[in-house]
C-alpha positions, 0 to 999 in steps of 0.5 A, spaced: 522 150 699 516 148 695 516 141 692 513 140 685 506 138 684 505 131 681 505 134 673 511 139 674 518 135 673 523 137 678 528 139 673 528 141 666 532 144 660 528 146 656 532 147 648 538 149 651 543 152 646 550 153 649 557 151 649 565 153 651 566 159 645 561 164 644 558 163 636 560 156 636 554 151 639 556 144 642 548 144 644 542 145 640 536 146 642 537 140 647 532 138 652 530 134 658 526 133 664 527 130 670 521 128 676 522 126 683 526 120 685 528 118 677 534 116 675 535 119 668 541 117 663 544 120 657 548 116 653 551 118 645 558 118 642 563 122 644 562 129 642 554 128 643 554 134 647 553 130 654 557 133 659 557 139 656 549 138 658 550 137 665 556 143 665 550 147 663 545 144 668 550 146 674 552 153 671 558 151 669 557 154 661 553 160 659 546 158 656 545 163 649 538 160 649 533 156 653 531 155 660 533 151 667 528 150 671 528 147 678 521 146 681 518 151 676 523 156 679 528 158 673 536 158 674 538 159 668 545 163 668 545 161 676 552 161 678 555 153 682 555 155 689 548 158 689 545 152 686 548 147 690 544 152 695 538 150 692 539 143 692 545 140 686 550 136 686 555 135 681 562 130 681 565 131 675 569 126 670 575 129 672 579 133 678 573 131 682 577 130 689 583 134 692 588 130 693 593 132 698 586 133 703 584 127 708 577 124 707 574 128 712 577 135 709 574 133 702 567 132 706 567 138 710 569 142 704 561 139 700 559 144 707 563 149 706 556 153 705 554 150 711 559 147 716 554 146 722 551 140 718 558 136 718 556 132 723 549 130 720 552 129 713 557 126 716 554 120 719 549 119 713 555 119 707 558 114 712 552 109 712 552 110 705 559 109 704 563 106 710 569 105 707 569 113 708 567 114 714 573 108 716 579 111 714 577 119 714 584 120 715 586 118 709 589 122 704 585 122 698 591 122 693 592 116 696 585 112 694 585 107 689 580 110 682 574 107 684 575 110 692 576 117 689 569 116 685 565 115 691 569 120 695 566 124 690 560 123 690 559 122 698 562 129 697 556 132 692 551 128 697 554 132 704 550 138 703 543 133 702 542 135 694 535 133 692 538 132 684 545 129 684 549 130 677 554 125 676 559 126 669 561 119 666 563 115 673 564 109 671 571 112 667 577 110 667 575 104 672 575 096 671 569 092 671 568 090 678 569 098 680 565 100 675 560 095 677 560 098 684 559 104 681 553 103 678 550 100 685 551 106 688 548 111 684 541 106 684 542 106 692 543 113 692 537 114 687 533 108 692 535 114 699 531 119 695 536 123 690 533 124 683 540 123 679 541 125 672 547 120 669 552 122 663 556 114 662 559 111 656 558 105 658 551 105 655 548 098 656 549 099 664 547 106 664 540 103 660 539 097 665 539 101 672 536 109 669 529 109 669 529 114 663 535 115 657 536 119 653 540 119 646 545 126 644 547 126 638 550 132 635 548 136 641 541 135 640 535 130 643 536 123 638 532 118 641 529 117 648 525 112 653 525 108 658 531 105 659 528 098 658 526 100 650 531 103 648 536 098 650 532 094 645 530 099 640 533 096 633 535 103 631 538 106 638 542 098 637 545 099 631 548 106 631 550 108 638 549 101 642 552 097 637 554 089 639 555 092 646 548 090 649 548 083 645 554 081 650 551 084 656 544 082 656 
């Protein structure tokens, strides 16, 4: 699998139109790179477009226009399971694991496609997240919310992805557990995966990522680094609000 050169990001959509009705648009035109080893976050109100983007990167959503392109290979229209056999993970916000299957069956099922490299992954998840590896016998629906979301991210990551896409998994969470989260995707960035993150909670999604980017109305508003646009007078008054003035 080739990598790409120094130049070329390692993911990119380019001017994607797409969304759930055919003729009705949630993305316009929406655009966004991603480069070897960076952690990217996308924040903006609700109905921005942002996991609507993240629907279309992983094949989830039919793009009427634009382009995906991974390592300079376009993928645009790829259905799931052969893209996470080019290297994406994608844990969704919601329903993102099954509940009446243990730990260890979650995880075997991110190698559905490839079963032999249970063991490997297996043993590297664990490391990741011990409290997986300790109580693989435990039934998923009988996890805590914060457990779930690192049963599904350990699983996303069981086939070894070079992009993870991570869909608001900070939600639904309290403080502490939302704060774990936010440590163990910039580890898991750390570890080598380059990681597109949709979060509502913008002001912590801006300090870990390396880059944002700011949808509005299905469309790129602002972007930077997460260091400017976290004091960006504008990105502060229309979409970050007195949010970042208390967490700062």
């Amino acid at each position: 699998m080739t990598e790409p050169t120094e130049s070329e990001p390692l993911l990119i959509a380019d001017n994607v139109t797409a969304g759930y009705v055919p003729g009705v648009d949630i993305l316009r035109g929406c655009t966004l790179t991603l480069a070897q080893g960076e952690l990217v976050g996308i924040i903006g109100p609700n109905g921005a477009g942002k996991s609507t983007l993240l629907k279309s990167l992983f094949g989830l959503l039919n793009i009427s226009d634009g382009s995906v392109r991974l390592r300079g290979e376009d993928i645009t229209g790829l259905k799931a399971n052969k893209l996470v056999s080019k290297g994406i993970g994608y844990v969704p916000q919601n329903d993102n694991v099954f509940p009446s299957l243990t730990i260890q069956e979650n995880l075997e099922m991110g190698v559905f496609l490839k079963p032999d490299l249970f063991k490997e992954r297996f043993d590297v998840v664990g490391e990741m997240f011990p409290k997986l590896a300790e109580r693989r016998s435990q039934r998923a629906g009988s996890l805590s919310g914060g457990e779930r979301q690192m049963l599904a991210m350990g699983r996303a990551l069981m086939m070894d992805p070079s992009v993870l896409l991570l869909d608001e998994p900070s939600a639904g969470l309290s403080p502490l557990l939302q704060d774990e989260v936010f440590v163990r995707t910039k580890k898991i960035n750390r570890a080598g995966v380059s990681i597109v993150m949709v979060e509502q909670n913008a002001s912590r999604c801006l300090q870990i990522c390396d880059r944002g980017y700011v949808l509005d109305q299905g469309s790129n508003a602002y972007t930077g680094t997460g260091a400017d646009l976290l004091k960006d007078p504008k990105v502060i008054e229309l979409y970050l609000g007195t949010l970042v003035k208390t967490h700062t």
